[in-house]
PyMOL commands that place a pseudoatom at each C-alpha (Angstrom):
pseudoatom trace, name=CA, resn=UNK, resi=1, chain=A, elem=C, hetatm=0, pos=[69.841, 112.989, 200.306]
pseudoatom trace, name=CA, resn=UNK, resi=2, chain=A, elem=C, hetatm=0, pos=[72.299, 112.654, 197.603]
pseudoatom trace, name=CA, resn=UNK, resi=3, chain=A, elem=C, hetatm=0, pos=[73.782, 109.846, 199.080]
pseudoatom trace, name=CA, resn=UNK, resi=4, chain=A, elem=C, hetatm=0, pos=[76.344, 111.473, 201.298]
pseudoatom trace, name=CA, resn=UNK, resi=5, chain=A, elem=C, hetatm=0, pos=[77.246, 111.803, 204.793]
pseudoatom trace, name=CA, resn=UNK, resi=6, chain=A, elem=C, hetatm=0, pos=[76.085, 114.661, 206.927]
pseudoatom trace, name=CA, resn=UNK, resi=7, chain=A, elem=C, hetatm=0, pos=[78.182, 117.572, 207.020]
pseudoatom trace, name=CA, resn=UNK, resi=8, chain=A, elem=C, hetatm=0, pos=[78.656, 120.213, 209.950]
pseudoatom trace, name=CA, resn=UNK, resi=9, chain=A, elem=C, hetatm=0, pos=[80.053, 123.830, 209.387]
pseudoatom trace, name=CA, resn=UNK, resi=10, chain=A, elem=C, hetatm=0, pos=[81.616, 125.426, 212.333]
pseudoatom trace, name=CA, resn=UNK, resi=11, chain=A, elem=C, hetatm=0, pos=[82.247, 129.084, 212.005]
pseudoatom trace, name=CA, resn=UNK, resi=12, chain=A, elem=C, hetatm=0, pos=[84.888, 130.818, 213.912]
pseudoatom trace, name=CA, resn=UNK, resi=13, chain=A, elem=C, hetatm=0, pos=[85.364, 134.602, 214.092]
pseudoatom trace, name=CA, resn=UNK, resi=14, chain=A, elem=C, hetatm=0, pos=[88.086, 136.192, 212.318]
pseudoatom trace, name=CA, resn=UNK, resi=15, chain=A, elem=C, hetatm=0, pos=[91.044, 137.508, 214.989]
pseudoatom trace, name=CA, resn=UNK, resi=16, chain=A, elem=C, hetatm=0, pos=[91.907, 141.234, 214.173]
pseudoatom trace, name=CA, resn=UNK, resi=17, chain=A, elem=C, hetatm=0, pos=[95.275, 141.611, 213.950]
pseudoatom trace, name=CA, resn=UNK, resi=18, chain=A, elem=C, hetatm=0, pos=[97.397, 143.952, 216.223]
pseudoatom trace, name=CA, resn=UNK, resi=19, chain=A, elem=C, hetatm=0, pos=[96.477, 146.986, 213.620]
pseudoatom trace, name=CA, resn=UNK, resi=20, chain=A, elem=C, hetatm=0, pos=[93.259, 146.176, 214.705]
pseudoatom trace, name=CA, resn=UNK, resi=21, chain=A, elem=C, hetatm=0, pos=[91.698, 146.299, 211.384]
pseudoatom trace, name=CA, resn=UNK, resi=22, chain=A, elem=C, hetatm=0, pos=[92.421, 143.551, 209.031]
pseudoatom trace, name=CA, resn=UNK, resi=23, chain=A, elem=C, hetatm=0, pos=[92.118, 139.631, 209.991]
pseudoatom trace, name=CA, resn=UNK, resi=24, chain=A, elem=C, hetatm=0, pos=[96.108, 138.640, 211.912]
pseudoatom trace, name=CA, resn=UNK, resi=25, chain=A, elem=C, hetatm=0, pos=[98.260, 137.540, 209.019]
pseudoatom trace, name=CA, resn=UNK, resi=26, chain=A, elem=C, hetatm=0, pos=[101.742, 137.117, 208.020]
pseudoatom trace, name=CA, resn=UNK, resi=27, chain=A, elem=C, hetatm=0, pos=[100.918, 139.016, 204.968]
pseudoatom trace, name=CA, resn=UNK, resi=28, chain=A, elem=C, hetatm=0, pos=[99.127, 142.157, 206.799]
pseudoatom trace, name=CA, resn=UNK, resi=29, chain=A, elem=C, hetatm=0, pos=[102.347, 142.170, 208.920]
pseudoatom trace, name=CA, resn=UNK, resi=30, chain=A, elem=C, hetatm=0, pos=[100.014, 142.263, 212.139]
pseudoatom trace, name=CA, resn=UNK, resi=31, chain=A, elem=C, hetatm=0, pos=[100.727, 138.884, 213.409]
pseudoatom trace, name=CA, resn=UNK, resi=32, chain=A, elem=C, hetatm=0, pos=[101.810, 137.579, 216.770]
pseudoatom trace, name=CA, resn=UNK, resi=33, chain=A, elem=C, hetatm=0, pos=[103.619, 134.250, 215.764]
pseudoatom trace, name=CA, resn=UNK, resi=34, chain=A, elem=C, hetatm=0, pos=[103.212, 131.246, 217.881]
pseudoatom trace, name=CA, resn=UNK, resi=35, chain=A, elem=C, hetatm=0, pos=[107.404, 131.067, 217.354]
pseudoatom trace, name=CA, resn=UNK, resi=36, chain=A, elem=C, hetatm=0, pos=[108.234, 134.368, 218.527]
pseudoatom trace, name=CA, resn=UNK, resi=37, chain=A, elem=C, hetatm=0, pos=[110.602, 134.834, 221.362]
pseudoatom trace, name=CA, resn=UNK, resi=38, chain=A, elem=C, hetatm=0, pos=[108.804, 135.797, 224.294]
pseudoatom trace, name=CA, resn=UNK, resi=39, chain=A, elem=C, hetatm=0, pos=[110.009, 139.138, 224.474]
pseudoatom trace, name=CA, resn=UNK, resi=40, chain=A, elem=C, hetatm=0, pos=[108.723, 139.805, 221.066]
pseudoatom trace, name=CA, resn=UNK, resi=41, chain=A, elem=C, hetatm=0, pos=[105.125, 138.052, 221.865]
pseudoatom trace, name=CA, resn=UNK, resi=42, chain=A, elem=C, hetatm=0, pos=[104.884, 139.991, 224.948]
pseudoatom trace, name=CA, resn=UNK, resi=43, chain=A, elem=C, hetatm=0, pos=[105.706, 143.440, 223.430]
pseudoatom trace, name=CA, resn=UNK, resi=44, chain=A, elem=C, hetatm=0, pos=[103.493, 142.410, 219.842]
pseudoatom trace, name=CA, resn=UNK, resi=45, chain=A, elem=C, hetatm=0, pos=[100.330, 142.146, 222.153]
pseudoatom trace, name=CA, resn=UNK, resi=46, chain=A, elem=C, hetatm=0, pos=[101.187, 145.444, 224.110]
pseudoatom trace, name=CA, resn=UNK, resi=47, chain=A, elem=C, hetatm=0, pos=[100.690, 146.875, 220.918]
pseudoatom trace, name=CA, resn=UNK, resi=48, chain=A, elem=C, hetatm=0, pos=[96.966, 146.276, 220.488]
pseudoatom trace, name=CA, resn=UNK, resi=49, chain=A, elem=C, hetatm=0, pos=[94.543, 148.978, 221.234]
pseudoatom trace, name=CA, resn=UNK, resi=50, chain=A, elem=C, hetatm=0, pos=[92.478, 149.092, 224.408]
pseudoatom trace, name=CA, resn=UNK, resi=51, chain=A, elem=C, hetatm=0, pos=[89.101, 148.389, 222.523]
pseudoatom trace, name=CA, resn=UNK, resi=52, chain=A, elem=C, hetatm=0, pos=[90.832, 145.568, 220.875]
pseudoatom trace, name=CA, resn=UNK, resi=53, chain=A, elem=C, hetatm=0, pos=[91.888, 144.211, 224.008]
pseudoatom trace, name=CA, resn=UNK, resi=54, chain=A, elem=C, hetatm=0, pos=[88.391, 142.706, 225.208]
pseudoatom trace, name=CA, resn=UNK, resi=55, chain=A, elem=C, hetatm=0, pos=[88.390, 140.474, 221.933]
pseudoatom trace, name=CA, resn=UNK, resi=56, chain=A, elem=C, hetatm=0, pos=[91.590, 139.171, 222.202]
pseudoatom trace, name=CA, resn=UNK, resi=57, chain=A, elem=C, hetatm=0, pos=[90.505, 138.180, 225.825]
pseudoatom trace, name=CA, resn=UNK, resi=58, chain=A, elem=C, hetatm=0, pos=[87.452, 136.813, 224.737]
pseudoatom trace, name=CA, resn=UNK, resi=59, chain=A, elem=C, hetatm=0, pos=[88.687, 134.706, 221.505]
pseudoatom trace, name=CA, resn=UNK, resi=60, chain=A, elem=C, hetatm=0, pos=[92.239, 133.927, 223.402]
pseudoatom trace, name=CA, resn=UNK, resi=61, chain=A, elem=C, hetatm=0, pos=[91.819, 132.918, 226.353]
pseudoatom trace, name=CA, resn=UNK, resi=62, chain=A, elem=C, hetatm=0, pos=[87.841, 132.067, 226.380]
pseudoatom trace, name=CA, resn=UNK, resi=63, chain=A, elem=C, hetatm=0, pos=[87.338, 134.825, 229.304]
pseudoatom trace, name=CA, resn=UNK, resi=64, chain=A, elem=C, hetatm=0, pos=[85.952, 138.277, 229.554]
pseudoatom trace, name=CA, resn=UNK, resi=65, chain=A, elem=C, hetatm=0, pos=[88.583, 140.836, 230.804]
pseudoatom trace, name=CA, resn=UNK, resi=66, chain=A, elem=C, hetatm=0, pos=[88.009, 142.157, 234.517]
pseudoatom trace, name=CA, resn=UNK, resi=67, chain=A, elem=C, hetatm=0, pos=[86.502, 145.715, 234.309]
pseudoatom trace, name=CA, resn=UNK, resi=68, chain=A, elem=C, hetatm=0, pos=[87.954, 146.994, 237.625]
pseudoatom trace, name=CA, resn=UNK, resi=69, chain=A, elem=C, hetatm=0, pos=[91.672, 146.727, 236.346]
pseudoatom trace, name=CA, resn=UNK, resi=70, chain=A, elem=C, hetatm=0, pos=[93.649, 149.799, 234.841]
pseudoatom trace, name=CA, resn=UNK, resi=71, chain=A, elem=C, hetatm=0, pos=[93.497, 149.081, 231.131]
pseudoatom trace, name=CA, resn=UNK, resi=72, chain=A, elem=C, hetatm=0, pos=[97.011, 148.794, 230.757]
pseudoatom trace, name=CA, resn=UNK, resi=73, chain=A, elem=C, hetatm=0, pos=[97.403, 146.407, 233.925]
pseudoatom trace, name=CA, resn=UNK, resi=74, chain=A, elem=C, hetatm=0, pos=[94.638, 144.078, 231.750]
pseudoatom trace, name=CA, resn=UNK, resi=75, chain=A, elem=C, hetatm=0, pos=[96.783, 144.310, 228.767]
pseudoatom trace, name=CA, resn=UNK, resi=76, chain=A, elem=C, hetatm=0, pos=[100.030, 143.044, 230.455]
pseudoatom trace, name=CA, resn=UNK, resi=77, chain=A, elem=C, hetatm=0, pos=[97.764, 140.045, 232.214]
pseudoatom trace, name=CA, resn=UNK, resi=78, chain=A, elem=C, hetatm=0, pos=[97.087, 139.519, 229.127]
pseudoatom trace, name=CA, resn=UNK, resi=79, chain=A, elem=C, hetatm=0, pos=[100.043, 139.845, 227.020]
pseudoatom trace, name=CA, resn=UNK, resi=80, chain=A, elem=C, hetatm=0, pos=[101.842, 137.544, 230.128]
pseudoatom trace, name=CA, resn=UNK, resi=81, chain=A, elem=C, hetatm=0, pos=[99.004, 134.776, 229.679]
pseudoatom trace, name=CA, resn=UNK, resi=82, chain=A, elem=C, hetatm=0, pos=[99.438, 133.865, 226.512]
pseudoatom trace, name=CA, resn=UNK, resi=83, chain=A, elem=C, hetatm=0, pos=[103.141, 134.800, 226.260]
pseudoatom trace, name=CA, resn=UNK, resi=84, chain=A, elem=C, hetatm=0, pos=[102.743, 131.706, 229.288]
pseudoatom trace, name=CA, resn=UNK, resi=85, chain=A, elem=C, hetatm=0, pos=[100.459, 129.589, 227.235]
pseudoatom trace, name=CA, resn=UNK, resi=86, chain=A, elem=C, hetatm=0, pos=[103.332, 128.938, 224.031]
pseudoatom trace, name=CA, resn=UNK, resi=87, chain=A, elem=C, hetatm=0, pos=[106.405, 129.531, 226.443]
pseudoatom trace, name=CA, resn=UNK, resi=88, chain=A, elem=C, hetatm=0, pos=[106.233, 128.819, 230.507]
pseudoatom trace, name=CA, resn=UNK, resi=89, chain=A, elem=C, hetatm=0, pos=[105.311, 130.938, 233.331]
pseudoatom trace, name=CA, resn=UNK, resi=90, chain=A, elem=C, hetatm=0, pos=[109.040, 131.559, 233.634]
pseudoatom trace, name=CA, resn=UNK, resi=91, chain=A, elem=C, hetatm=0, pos=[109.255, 132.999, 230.380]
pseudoatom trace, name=CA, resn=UNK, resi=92, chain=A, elem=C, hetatm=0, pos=[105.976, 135.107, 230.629]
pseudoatom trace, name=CA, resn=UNK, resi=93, chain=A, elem=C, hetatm=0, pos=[107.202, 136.670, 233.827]
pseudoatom trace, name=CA, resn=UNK, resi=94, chain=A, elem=C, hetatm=0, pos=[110.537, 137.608, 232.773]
pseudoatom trace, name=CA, resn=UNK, resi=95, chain=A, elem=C, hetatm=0, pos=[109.019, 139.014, 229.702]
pseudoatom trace, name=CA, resn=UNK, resi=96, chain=A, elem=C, hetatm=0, pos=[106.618, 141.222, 231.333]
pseudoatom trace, name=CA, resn=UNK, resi=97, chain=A, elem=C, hetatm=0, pos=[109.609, 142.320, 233.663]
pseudoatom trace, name=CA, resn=UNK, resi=98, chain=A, elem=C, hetatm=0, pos=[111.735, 143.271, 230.900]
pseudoatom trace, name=CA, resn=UNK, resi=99, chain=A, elem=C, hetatm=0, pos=[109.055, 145.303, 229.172]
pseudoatom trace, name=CA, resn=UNK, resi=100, chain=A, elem=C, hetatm=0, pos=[108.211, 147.402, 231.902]
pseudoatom trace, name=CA, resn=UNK, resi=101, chain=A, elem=C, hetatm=0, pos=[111.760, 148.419, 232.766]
pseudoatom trace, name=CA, resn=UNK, resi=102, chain=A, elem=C, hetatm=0, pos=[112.111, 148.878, 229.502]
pseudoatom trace, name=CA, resn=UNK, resi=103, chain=A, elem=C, hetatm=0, pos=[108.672, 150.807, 228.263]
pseudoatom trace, name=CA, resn=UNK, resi=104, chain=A, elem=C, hetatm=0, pos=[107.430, 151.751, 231.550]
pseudoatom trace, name=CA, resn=UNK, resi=105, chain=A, elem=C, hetatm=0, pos=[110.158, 152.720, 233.445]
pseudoatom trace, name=CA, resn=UNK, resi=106, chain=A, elem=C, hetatm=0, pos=[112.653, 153.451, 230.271]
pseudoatom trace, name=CA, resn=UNK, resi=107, chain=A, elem=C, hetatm=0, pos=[115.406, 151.724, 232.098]
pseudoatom trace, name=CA, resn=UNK, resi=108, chain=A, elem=C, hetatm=0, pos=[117.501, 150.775, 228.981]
pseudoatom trace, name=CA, resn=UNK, resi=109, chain=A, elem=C, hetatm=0, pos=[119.999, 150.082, 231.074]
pseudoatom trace, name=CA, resn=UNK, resi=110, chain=A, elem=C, hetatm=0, pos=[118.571, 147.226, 233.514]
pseudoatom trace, name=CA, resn=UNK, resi=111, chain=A, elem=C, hetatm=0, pos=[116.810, 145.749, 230.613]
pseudoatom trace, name=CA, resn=UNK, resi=112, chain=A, elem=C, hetatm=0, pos=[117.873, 142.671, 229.018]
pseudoatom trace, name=CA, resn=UNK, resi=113, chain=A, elem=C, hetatm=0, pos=[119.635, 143.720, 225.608]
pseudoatom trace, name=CA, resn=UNK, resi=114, chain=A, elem=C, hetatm=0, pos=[121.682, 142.398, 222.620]
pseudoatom trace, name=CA, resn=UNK, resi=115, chain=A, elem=C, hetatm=0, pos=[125.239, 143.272, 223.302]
pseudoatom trace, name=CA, resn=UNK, resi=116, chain=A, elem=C, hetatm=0, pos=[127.796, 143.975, 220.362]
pseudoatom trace, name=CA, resn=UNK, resi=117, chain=A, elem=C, hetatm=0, pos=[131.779, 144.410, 220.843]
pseudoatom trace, name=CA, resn=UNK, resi=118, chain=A, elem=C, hetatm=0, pos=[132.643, 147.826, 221.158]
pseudoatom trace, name=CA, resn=UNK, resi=119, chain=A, elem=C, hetatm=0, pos=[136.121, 146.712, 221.030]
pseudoatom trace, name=CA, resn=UNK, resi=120, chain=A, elem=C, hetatm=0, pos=[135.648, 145.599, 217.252]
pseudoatom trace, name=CA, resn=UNK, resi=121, chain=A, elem=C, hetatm=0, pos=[134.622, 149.318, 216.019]
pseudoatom trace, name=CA, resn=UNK, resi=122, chain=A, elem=C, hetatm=0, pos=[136.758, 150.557, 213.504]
pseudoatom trace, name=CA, resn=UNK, resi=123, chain=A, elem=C, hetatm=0, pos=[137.973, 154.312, 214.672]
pseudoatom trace, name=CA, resn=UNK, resi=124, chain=A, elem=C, hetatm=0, pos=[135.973, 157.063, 213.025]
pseudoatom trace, name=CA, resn=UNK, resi=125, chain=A, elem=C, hetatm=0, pos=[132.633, 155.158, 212.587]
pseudoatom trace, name=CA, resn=UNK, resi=126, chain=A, elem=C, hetatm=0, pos=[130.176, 157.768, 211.375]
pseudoatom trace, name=CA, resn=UNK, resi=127, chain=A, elem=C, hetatm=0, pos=[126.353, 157.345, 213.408]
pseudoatom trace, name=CA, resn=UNK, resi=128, chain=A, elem=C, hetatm=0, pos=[124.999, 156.203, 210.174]
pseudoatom trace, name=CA, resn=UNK, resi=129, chain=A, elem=C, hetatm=0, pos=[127.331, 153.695, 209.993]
pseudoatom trace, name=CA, resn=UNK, resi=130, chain=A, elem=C, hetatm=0, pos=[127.172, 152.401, 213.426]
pseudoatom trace, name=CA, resn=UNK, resi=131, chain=A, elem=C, hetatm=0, pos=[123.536, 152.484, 212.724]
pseudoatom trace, name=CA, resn=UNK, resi=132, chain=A, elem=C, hetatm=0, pos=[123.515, 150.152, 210.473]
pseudoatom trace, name=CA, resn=UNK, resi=133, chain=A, elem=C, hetatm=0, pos=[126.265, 148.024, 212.289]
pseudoatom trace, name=CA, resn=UNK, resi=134, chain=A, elem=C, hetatm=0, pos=[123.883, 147.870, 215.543]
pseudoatom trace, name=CA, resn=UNK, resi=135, chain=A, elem=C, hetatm=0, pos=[120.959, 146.937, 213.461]
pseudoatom trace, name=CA, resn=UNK, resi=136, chain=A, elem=C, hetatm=0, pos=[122.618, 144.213, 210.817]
pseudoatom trace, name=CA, resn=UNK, resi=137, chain=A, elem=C, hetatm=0, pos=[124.284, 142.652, 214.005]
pseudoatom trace, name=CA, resn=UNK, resi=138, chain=A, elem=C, hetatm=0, pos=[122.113, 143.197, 216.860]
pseudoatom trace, name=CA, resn=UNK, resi=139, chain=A, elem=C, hetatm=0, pos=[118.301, 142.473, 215.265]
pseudoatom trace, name=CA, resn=UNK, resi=140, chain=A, elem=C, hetatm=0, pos=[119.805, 140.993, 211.757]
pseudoatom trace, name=CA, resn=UNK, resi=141, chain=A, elem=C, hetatm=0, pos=[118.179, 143.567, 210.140]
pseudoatom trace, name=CA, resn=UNK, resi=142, chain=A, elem=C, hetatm=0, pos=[119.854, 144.863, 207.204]
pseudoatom trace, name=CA, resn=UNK, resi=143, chain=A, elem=C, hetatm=0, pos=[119.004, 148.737, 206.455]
pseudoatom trace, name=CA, resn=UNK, resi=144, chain=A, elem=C, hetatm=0, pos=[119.562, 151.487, 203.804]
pseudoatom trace, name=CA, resn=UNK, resi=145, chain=A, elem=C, hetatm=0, pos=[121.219, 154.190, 204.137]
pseudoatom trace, name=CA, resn=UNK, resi=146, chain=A, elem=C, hetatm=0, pos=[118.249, 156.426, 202.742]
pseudoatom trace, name=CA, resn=UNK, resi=147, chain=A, elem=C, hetatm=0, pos=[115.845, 154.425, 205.315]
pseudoatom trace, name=CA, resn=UNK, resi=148, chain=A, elem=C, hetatm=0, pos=[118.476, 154.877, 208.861]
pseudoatom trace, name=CA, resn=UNK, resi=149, chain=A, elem=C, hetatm=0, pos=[118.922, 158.803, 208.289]
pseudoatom trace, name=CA, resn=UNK, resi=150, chain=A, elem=C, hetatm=0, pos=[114.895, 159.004, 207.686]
pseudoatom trace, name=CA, resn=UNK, resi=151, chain=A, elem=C, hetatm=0, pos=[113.254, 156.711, 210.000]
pseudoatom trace, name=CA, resn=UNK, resi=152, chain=A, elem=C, hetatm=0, pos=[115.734, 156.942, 212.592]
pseudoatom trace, name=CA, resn=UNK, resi=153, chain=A, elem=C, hetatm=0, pos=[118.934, 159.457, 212.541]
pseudoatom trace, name=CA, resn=UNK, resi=154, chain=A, elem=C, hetatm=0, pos=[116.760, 162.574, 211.182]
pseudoatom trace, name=CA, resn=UNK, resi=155, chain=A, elem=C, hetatm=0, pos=[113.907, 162.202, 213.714]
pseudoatom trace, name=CA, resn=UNK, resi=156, chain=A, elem=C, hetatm=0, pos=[115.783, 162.160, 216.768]
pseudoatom trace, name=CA, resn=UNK, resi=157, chain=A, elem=C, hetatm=0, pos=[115.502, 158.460, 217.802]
pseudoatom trace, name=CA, resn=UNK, resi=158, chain=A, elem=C, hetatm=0, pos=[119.214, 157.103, 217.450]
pseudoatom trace, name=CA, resn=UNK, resi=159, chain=A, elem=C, hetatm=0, pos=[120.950, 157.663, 221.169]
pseudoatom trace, name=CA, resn=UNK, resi=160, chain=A, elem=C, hetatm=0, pos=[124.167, 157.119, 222.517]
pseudoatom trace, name=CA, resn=UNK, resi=161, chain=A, elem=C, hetatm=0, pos=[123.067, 156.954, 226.230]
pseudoatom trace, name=CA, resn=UNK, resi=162, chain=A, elem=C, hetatm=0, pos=[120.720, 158.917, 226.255]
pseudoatom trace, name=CA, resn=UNK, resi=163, chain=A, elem=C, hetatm=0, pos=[122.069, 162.008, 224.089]
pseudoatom trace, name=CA, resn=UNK, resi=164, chain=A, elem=C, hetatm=0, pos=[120.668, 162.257, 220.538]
pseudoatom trace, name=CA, resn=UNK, resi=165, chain=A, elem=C, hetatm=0, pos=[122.638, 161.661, 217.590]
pseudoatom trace, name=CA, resn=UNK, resi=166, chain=A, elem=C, hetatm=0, pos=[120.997, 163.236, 214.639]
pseudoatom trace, name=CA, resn=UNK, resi=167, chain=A, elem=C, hetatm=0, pos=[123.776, 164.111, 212.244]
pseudoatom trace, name=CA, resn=UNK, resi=168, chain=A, elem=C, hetatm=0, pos=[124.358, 161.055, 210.289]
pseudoatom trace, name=CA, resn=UNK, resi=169, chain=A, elem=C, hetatm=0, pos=[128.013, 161.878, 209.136]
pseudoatom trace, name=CA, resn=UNK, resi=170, chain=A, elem=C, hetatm=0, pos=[129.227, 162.599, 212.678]
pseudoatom trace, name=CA, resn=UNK, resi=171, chain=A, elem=C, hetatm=0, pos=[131.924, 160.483, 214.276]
pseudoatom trace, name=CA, resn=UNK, resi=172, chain=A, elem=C, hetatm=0, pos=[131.011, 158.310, 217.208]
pseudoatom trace, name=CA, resn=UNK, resi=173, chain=A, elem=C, hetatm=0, pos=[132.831, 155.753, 219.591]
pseudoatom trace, name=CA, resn=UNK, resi=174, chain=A, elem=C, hetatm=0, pos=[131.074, 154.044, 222.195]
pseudoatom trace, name=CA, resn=UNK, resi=175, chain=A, elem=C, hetatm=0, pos=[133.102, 152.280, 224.576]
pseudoatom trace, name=CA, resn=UNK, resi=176, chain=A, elem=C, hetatm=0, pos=[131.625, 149.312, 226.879]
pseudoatom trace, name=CA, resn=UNK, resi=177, chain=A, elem=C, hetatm=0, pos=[128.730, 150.005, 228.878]
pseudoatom trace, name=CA, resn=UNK, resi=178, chain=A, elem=C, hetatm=0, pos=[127.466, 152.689, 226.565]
pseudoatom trace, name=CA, resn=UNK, resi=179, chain=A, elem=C, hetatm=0, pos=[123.894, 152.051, 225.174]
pseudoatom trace, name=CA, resn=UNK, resi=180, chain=A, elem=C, hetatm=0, pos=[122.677, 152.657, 221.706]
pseudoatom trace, name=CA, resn=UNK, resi=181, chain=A, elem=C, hetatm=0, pos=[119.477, 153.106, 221.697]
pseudoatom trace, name=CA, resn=UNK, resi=182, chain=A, elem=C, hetatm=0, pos=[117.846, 152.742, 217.633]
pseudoatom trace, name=CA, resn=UNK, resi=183, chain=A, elem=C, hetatm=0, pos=[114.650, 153.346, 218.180]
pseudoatom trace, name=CA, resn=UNK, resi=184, chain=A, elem=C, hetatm=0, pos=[111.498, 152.807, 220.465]
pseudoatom trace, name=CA, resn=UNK, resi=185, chain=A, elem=C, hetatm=0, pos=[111.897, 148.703, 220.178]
pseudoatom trace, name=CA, resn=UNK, resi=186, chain=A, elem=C, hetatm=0, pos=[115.696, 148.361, 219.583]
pseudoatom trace, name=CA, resn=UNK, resi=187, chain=A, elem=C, hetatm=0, pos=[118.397, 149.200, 221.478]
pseudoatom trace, name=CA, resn=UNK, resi=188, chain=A, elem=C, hetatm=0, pos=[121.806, 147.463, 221.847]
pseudoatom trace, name=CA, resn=UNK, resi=189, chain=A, elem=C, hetatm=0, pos=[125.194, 147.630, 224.769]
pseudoatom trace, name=CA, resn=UNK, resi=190, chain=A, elem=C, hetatm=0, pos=[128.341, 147.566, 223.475]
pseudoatom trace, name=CA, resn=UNK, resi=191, chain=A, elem=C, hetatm=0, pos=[130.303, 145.143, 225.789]
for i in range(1, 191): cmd.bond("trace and resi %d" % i, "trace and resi %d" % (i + 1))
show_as sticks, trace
zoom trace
């Protein structure tokens, strides 16, 4: 009327992120980047909640998710999918493999992990120093001291195969083959 073309709106729905409450966003934290290793995409969208789930089916892939499946066998179909979709099948396989030995079956050591030198470890390496050794090397991740013997030594989740290590100023020397495990998501071998 004003002497302009026609215009169309097309209106998408917002994703949730994997908090499930606030839009996906770099930002918010609660992303799932199209970059991302496959590892990381897999285990990001094993994070989302089970009511989530049916969105993220339905906005993702364009299909509702098959009722008669165990929730969590939907989620991994799902996680594996997309994980497919930005990688190859390859990848979304292996992924999915590595996850459940390492989250379902809590096989740290058949999993696929980042492996550090043991043979480089200066003698007398407190935990809260190889702490943050293993995560500045392993995950390039560089720590406080305040936030490794809070979030991780004090609450039981550093382990030197398998056995807790929760005194931060204790000495520790792990030889090749041991694990380290830092917490629920990150664990390293020394080689």
């Amino acid at each position: 009327e004003e002497g302009m073309a026609q215009q169309v709106v097309m209106t998408m729905p917002l994703l949730e992120g994997t908090d499930g409450v606030k839009k996906m966003s770099k930002s918010y934290d609660n992303y799932v980047g199209v970059s991302d290793s496959p590892g990381e995409m897999f285990g990001k969208l094993m994070s989302i909640s089970d009511a989530l789930m049916d969105r993220y089916y339905l906005l993702l892939l364009g299909e509702k998710r098959d009722e008669s499946l165990h929730p969590m066998e939907a989620k991994k179909q799902l996680a594996q999918q997309i994980t497919t979709r930005f990688h190859s099948p390859a990848e979304g396989r292996a992924s999915r493999e590595d996850w459940e030995t390492r989250f379902s079956r809590k096989d740290l050591a058949g999993s696929d992990l980042p492996e550090l030198p043991a043979g480089d470890l200066p003698d007398g390496m407190s935990v809260l120093q190889l702490t943050s050794y293993a995560h500045e090397l392993g995950f390039g991740q560089k720590k406080s001291n305040g936030e490794l013997k809070k979030q991780f030594i004090a609450t039981g989740a550093v382990q030197l195969n398998g056995e807790k290590l929760t005194d931060p100023n204790a000495p520790v020397q792990p030889g090749p083959g041991d694990i380290l495990r830092l917490s629920k998501k990150h664990s390293v071998r020394f080689c």
